[in-house]
C-alpha positions as CSV (number, residue, x, y, z in Angstrom):
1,X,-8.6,-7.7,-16.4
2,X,-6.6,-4.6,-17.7
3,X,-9.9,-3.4,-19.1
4,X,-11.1,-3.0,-15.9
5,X,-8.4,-0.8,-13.9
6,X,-8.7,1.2,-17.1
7,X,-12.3,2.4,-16.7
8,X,-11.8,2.5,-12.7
9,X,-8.6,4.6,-13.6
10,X,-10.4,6.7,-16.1
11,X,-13.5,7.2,-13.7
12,X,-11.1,8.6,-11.5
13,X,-9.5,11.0,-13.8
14,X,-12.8,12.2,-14.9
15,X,-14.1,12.8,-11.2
16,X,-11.0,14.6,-10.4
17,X,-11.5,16.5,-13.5
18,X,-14.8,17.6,-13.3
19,X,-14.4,18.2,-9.1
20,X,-11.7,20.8,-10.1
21,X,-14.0,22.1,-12.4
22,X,-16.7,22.4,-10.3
23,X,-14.7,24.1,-7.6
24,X,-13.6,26.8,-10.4
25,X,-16.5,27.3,-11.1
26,X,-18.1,28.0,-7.4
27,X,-14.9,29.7,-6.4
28,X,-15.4,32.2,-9.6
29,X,-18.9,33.1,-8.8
30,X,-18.3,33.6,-5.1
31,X,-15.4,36.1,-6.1
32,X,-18.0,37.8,-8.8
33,X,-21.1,38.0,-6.0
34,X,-18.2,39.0,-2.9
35,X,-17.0,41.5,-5.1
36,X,-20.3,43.5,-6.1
37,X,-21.4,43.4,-3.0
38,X,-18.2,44.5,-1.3
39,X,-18.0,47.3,-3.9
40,X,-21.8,48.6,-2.6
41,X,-21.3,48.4,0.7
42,X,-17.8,50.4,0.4
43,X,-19.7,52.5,-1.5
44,X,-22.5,52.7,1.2
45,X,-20.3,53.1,3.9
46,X,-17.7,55.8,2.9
47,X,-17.8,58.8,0.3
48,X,-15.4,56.8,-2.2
49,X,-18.0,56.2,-4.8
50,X,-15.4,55.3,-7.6
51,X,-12.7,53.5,-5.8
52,X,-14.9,51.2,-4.3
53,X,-15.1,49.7,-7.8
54,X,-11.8,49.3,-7.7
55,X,-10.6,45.5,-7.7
56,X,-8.4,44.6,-4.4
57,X,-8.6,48.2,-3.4
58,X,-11.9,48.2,-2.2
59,X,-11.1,45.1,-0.2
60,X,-8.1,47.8,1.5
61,X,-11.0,49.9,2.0
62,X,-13.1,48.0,4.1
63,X,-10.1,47.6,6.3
64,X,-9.8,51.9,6.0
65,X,-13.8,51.8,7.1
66,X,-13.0,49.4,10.3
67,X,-9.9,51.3,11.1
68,X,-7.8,48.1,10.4
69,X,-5.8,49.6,7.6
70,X,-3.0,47.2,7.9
71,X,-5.4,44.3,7.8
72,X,-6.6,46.0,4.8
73,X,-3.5,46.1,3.3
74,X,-3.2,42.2,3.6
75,X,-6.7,41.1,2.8
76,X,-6.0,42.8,-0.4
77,X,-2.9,41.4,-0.9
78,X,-3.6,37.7,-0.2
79,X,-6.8,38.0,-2.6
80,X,-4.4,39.4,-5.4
81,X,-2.4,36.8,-4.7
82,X,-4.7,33.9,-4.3
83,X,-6.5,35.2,-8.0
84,X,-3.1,34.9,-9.7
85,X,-2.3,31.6,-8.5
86,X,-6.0,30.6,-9.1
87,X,-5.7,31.5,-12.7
88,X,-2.0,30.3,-13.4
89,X,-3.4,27.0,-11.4
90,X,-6.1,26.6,-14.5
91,X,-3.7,27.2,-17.4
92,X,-2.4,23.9,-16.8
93,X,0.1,24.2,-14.4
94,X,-1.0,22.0,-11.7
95,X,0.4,21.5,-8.7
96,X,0.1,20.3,-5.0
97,X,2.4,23.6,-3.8
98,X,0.1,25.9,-5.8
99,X,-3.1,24.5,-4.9
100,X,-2.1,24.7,-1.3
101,X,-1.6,27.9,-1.5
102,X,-4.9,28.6,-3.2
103,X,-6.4,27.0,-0.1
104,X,-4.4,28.8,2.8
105,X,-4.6,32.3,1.5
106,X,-8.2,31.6,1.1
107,X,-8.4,30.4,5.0
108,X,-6.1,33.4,6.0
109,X,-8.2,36.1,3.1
110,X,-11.4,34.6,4.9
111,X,-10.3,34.9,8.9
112,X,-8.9,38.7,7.9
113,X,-12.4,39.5,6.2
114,X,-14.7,38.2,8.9
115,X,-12.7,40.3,11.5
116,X,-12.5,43.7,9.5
117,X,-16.4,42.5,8.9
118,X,-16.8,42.1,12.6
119,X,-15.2,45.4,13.5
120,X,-17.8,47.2,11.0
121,X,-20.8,45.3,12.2
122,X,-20.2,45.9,16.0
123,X,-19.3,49.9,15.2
124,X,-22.7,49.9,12.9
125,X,-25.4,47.8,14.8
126,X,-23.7,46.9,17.8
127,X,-27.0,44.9,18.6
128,X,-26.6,42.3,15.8
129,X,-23.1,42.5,15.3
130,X,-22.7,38.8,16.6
131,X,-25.7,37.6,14.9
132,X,-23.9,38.8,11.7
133,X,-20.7,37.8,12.2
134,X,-22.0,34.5,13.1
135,X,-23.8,34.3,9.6
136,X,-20.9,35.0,7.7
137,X,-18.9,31.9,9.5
138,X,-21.6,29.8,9.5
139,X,-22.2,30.6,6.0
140,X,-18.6,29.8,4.9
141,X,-18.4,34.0,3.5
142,X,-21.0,34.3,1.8
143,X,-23.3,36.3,3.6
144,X,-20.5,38.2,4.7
145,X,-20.8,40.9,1.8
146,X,-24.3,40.9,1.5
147,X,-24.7,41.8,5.6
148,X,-22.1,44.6,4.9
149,X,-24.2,45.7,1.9
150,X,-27.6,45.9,4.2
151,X,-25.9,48.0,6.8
152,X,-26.3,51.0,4.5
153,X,-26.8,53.9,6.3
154,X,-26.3,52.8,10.0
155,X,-22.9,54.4,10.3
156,X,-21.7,58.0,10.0
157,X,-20.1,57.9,6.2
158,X,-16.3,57.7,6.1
159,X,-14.2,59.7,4.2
């Protein structure tokens, strides 16, 4: 009979295991694709060719573009956060506090891009602006970037 809870306890271990892997794993590439695409559409948008490369500061300056710098300032400083947490989180230190905290700055990171996203979309192509910002909610983020990224050239470059 103990054999049994063993391999149902195991099982479990191993599903939790490879679920948090997994979600590393996703979470990593959607930081990676959100980034490079953030970084051309900065770079699209405003006349900061080489800061939008920068980590975290291009994310304050598609708040600069929306004329949310304050918002900005926070995205920036939740997703510095959140990637420090997310890493020490990895290295074995598990543990319910940091892994809620991974997930609320991510909610809050998220509802602070899609607005500074909004903002940009309605003062580019006031038309679609919903239809956009509906994408990127619907899409959990993901399209978010790459509908800032197609923009291009719609709006008068910012300095």
């Amino acid at each position: 009979m103990g054999d049994v809870s063993e391999i149902l306890l195991s099982g479990i271990c191993y599903f939790i295991f490879f679920l948090l892997i997994a979600i590393y794993i996703i979470y990593t590439l959607y930081m990676v694709i959100t980034y490079v695409f953030d970084s051309l559409a900065v770079m699209n948008l405003s006349n900061n060719k080489i800061k939008a490369w920068i980590p975290f500061y291009n994310k304050y300056l598609l708040g600069n573009i929306a004329n949310l710098k304050v918002l900005g300032i926070i995205s920036a400083l939740i997703c510095f956060i959140v990637n420090i947490i997310y890493i020490s989180f990895y290295k074995n230190q598990y543990s319910a506090f940091s892994l809620s905290v991974i997930i609320i700055g991510m909610l809050v990171g998220y509802i602070i891009e899609i607005i500074i996203a909004n903002k940009i979309f309605k003062e580019s192509d006031s038309k679609h602006a919903k239809i956009y910002t509906i994408l990127s909610v619907l899409t959990l983020g993901f399209s978010r970037p790459i509908c800032l990224f197609l923009l291009k050239k719609r709006r008068k470059k910012f300095n």
